[in-house]
C-alpha positions as CSV (number, residue, x, y, z in Angstrom):
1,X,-12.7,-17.2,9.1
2,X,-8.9,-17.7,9.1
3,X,-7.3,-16.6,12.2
4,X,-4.7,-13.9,10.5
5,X,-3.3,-11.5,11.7
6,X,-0.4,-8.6,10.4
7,X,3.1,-9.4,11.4
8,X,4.8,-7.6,14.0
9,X,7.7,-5.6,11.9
10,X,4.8,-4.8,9.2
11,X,2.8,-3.1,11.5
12,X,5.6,-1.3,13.5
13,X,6.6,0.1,9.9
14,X,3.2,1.0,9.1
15,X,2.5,2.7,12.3
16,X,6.1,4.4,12.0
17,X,4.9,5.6,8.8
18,X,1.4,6.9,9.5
19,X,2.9,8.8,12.5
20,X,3.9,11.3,10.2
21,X,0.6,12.4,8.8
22,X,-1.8,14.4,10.7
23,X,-4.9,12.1,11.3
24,X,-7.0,14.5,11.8
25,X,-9.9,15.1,9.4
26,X,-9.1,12.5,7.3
27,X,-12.3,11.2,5.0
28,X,-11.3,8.9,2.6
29,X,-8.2,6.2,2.6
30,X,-7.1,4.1,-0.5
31,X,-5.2,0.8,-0.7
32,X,-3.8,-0.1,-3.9
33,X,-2.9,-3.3,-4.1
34,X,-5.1,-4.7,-1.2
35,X,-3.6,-7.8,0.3
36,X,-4.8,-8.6,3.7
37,X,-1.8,-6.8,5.3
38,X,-2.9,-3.7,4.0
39,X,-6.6,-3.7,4.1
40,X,-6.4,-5.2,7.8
41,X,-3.9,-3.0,8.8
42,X,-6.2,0.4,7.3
43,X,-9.7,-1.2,8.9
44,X,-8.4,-1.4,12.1
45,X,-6.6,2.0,12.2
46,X,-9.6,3.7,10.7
47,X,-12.8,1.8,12.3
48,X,-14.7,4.7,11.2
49,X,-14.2,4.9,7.6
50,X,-14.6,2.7,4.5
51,X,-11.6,2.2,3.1
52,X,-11.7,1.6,-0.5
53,X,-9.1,-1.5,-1.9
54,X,-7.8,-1.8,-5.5
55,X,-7.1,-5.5,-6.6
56,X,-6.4,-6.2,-10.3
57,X,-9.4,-8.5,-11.7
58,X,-7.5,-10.9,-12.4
59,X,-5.8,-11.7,-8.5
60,X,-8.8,-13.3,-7.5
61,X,-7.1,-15.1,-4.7
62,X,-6.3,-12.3,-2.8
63,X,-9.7,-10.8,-3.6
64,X,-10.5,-14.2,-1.2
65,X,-7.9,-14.1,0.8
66,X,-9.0,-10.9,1.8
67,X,-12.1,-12.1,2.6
68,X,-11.3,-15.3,4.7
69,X,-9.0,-13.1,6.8
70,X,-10.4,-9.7,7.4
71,X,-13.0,-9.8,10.3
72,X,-13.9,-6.1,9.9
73,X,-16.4,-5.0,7.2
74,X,-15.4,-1.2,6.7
75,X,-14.4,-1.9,3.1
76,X,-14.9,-2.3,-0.3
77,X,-12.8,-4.2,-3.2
78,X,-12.5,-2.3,-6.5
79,X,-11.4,-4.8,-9.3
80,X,-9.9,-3.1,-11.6
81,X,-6.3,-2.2,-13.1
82,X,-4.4,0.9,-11.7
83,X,-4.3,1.7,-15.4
84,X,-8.0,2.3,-15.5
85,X,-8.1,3.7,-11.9
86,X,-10.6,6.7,-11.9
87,X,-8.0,9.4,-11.3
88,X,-10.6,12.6,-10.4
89,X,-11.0,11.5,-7.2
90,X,-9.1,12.8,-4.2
91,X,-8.0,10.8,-1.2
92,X,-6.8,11.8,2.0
93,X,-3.8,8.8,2.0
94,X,-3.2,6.3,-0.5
95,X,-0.9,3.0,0.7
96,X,0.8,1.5,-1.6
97,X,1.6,-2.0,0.6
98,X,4.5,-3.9,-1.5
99,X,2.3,-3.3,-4.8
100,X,5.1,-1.5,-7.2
101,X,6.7,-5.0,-7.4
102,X,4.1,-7.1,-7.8
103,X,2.0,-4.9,-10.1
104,X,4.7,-5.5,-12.6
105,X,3.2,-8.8,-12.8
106,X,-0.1,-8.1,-14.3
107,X,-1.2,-6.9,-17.8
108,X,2.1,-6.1,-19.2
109,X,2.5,-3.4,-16.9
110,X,5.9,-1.8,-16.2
111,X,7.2,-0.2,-13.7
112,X,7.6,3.2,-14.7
113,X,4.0,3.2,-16.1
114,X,2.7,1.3,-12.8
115,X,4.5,4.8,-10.6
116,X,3.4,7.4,-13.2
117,X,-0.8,6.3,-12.4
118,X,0.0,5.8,-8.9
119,X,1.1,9.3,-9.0
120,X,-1.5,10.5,-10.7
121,X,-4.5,10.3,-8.0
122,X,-4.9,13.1,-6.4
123,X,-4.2,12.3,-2.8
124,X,-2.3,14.1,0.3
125,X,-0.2,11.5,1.9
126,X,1.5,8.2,-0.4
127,X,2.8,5.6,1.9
128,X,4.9,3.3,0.0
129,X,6.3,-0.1,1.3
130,X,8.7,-2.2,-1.1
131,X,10.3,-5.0,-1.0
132,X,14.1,-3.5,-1.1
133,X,15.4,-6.4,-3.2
134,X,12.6,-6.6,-5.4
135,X,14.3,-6.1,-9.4
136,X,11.5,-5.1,-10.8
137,X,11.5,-1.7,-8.9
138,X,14.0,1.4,-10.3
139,X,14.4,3.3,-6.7
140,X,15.9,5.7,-8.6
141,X,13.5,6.7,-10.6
142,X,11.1,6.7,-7.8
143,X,12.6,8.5,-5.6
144,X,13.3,11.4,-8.8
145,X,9.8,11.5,-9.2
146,X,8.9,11.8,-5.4
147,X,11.2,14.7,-5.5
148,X,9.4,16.2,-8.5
149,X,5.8,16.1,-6.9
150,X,6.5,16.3,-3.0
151,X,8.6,15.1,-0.3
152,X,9.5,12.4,2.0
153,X,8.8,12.9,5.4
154,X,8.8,9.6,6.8
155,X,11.2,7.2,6.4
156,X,11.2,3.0,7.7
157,X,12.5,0.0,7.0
158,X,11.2,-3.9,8.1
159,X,14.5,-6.1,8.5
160,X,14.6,-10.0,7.3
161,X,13.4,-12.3,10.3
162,X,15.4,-15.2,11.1
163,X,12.6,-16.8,12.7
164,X,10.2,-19.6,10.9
165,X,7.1,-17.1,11.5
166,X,5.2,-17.6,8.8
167,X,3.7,-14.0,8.8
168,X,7.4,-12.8,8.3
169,X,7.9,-14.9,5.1
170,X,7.2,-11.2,3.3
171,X,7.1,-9.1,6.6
172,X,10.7,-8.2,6.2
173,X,13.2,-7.0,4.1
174,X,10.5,-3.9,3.4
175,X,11.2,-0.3,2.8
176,X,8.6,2.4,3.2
177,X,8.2,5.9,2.4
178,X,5.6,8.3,3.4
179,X,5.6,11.2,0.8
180,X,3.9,14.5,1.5
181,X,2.6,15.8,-2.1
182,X,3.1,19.6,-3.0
183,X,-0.5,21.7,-2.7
């Protein structure tokens, strides 16, 4: 088991993010995009749960990845598209860990398409983090569509490191939202 672990300013921006949402009662959490940020970061802050990971079929490294690093077991890997993402189910929180970016890479997805099914399941809380350089990511047209379904109502940002850590190679230069969704 590889000794990983999540880098400082990702988790300070993830806590910062989840302190927003009431943690009570929650059931279910989604990651979308697992990576082993994300799905370390949501085992360890829910030790109870199971939290269910999305990784496109056809990312099997981080599918491994994922399992090299993560010592806790409270989770399960769903290989599939967000495209083909059963949407009837509701979720409690869905995080979204620097997946609008990088989804664009798979399948021919786009990024409009890749926001419009993220939107889609039926969920309370959306925590978003982005890289903010990343081209293939319209912030405008996200943040139009947040306004349309729900609201912002937590707000963070992970500055570049000018340290060698390699942890921080993607740990900075991240954006994140946490977006309340209309009842």
């Amino acid at each position: 088991m590889e000794n990983w672990q999540i880098s400082e300013k990702q988790k300070e921006l993830l806590d910062n993010l989840f302190e927003k949402i009431g943690l009570n009662n929650i059931k279910n959490v989604l990651d979308v995009g697992s990576g082993r940020t994300s799905i370390g970061y949501l085992t360890d802050r829910f030790k109870d749960l199971m939290i269910t990971g999305v990784v496109h079929p056809d990312d099997e490294q981080r599918i491994q990845k994922i399992k090299d690093s993560i010592i806790n077991q409270n989770y399960e890997i769903l290989r599939t598209d967000i495209n083909d993402l059963n949407k009837d189910q509701n979720f409690d929180i869905i995080l979204a860990h620097l997946f609008l970016g990088e989804a664009t890479k798979f399948s021919g997805n786009n990024f409009e398409n890749i926001l419009e099914n993220l939107l889609a399941i039926k969920t309370k809380y959306l925590i978003l983090v982005n890289v903010s350089y990343d081209d293939a990511i319209s912030y405008f047209y996200l943040l139009k569509r947040i306004a349309q379904c729900g609201e912002i109502v937590g707000l963070g940002y992970a500055p570049s490191s000018e340290d060698n850590d390699p942890r921080e190679k993607f740990g900075g230069g991240c954006v994140g939202l946490c977006i309340k969704f209309h009842d």
